[in-house]
N, C-alpha and C positions, 0 to 999 in steps of 0.2 A: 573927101579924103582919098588918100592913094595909099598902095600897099605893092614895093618892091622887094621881090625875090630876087635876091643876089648868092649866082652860085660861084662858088672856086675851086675846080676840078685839078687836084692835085697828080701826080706825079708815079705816086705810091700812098699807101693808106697812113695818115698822119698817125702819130703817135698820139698818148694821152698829156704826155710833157709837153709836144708842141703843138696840140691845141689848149693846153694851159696857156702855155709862154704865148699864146696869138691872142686868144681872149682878154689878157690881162696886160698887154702891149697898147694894145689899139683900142679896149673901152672909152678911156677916157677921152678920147678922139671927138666923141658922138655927145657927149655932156654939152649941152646950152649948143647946139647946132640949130640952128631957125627954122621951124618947121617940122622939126621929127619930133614927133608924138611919141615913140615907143620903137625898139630894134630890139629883136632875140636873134640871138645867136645859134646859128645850126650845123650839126656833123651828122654826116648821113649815120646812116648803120655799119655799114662796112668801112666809115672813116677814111672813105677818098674824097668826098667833098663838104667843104665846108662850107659859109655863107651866112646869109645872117635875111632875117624878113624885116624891113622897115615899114613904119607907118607913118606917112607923109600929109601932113596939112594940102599940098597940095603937088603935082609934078614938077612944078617948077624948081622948088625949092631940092627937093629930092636930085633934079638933075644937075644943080651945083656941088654934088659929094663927087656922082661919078663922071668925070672927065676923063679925055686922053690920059691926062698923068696918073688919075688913077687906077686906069688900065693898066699901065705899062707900070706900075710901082709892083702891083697884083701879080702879074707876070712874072717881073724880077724876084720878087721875095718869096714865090709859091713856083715857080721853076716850070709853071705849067702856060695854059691856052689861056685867052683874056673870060675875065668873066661874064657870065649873062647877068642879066638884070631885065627880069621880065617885070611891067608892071599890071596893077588891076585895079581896077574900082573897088573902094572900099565904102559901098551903102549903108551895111548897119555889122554894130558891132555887139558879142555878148559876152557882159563882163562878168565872170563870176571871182575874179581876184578878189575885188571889196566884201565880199559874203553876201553881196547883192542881188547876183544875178541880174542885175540891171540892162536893156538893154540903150546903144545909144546908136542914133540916127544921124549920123554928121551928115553936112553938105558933101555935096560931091564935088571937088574941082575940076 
C-alpha cells in the first residue's frame, strides 16, 4: 500500500466556513474512487494549509486523482502555489478505530 500526503498552501489562513464549504464540496468526489482505501482530511493549526492523507492500494491508482488538471483546478480555486503530494510506503497499519487495535500488514506496491 501507499500513503499520499497532499498539501494546499493557501494564500492567507482559511476560514472555518471555507474549510467547511471545501470539505463538504469535494468529499463526495472520493466515494467508489478505485483503489483508495481511506482519505482524512487535514488543516494545519494555524489554518493556511489544507490537504487531506490518502491511503492507496497502490501508486498507480493514486496517480490518476493527481494530474495536470488537477493541479491547476488547485491553483485556481485556492489562489495559491500547486500542491505537493509526497508519497510513502505504507507497511503496516494500527487500527484501533474497530476497538480492535488490530494490526494489518498490507502488501506493499
Amino acid at each position: 500500500m501507499k500513503t499520499a500526503v497532499v498539501k494546499i498552501k493557501g494564500t492567507r489562513p482559511f476560514t472555518d466556513e471555507e474549510i467547511s464549504d471545501i470539505w463538504n464540496s469535494t468529499g463526495a468526489n472520493y466515494v467508489d474512487v478505485p483503489g483508495l482505501v481511506r482519505k482524512y482530511y487535514i488543516c494545519s493549526e494555524d489554518r493556511t494549509t489544507i490537504g487531506g492523507v490518502y491511503l492507496w492500494e497502490t501508486k498507480a491508482q493514486g496517480e490518476t486523482i493527481y494530474t495536470d488538471e488537477w493541479r491547476d483546478y488547485v491553483v485556481e480555486r485556492y489562489n495559491g502555489d500547486p500542491p505537493s503530494v509526497e508519497w510513502y510506503d505504507t507497511s503496516l497499519i494500527v487500527d484501533h478505530a474497530t476497538g480492535s487495535g488490530r494490526l494489518e500488514w498490507p502488501d506493499v506496491a
